[in-house]
N, C-alpha and C positions, 0 to 999 in steps of 0.2 A: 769436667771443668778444665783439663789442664787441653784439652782435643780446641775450648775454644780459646784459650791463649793462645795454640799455635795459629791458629786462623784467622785471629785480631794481628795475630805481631805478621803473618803476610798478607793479609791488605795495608799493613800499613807502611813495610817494606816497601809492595808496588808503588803505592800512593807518591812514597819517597821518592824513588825511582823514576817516575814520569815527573816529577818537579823538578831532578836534576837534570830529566835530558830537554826541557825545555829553558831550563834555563843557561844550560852548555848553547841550545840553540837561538837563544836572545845574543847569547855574546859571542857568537860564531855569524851572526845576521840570518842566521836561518829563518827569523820570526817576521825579516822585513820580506823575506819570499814568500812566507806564508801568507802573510797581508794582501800579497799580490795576486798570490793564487784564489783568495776568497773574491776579491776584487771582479778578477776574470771570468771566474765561477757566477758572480752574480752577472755580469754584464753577457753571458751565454745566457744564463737563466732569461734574461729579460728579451733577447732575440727571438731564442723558441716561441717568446708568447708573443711576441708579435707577427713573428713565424705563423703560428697557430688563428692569429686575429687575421690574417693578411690571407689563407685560406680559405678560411669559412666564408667571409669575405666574394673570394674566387667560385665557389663552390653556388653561392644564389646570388649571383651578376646574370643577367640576362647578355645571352651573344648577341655581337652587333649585326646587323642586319646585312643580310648576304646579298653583294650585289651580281646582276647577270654577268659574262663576260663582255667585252666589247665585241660587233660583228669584224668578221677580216675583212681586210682592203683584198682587192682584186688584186694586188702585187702580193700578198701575206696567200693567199689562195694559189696563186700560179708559182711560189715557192714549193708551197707543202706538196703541189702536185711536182713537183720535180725531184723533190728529195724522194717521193714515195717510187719515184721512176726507178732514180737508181739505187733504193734498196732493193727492188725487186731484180733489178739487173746482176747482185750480188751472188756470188755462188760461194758455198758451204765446203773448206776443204778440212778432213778430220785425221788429227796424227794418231800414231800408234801410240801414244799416253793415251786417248780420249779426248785432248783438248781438240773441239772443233772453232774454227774463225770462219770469216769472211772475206772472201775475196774479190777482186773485179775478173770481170771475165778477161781482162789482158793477161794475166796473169796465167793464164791455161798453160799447162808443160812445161812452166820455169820451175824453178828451186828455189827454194825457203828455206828459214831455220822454224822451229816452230818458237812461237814466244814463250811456254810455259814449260820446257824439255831443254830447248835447245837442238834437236833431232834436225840433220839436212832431211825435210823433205821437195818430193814433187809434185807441184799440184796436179793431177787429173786431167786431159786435154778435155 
């Protein structure tokens, strides 16, 4: 009998205890943050599920219908054919880190730095 007096008189201790530190926290305004934080708490709550409605949603929408590309102009063709020129004119010089670039073939037997080192190199004639 006396095991459950001690274990009425501490819950009732606790009980105590959390009613004073809420009411240190009413008159400190900790209760007007609390309000707040419930506030915020709900107003996440309500995003997620529109989050979640705004999904499912996404998930059985049908895609819009895919159009062809448009054909090239004969000026849009006689570009791509000239860039593909002077990629091909491009020559490969590779530093001793590993980094390889591109060069133009003018560039045969001058000196560089390399862009990812820093290293003077020379390109290759």
């Amino acid at each position: 009998m006396g095991a459950l007096w001690v274990l009425l008189l501490i819950v009732v201790s606790i009980v105590v205890f959390f009613a004073l530190l809420r009411l240190i926290g009413l008159l400190l305004g900790i209760g007007a943050v609390e309000n707040q934080l419930r506030v915020l708490n709900q107003s996440l709550n309500d995003l997620r599920g529109e989050l979640r409605r705004a999904s499912s949603q996404c998930r059985t929408a049908t895609p819009p219908e895919t159009r062809s590309p448009a054909p090239l102009t004969d000026d849009a063709k006689a570009a791509v054919a000239a860039m593909s020129q002077a990629a091909d004119a491009l020559d490969v010089a590779t530093c001793d880190c590993g980094f390889a670039f591109k060069i133009l073939p003018s560039m045969r037997g001058r000196q560089g730095k390399c862009p990812k080192c820093g290293v003077l190199i020379t390109v290759p004639a």
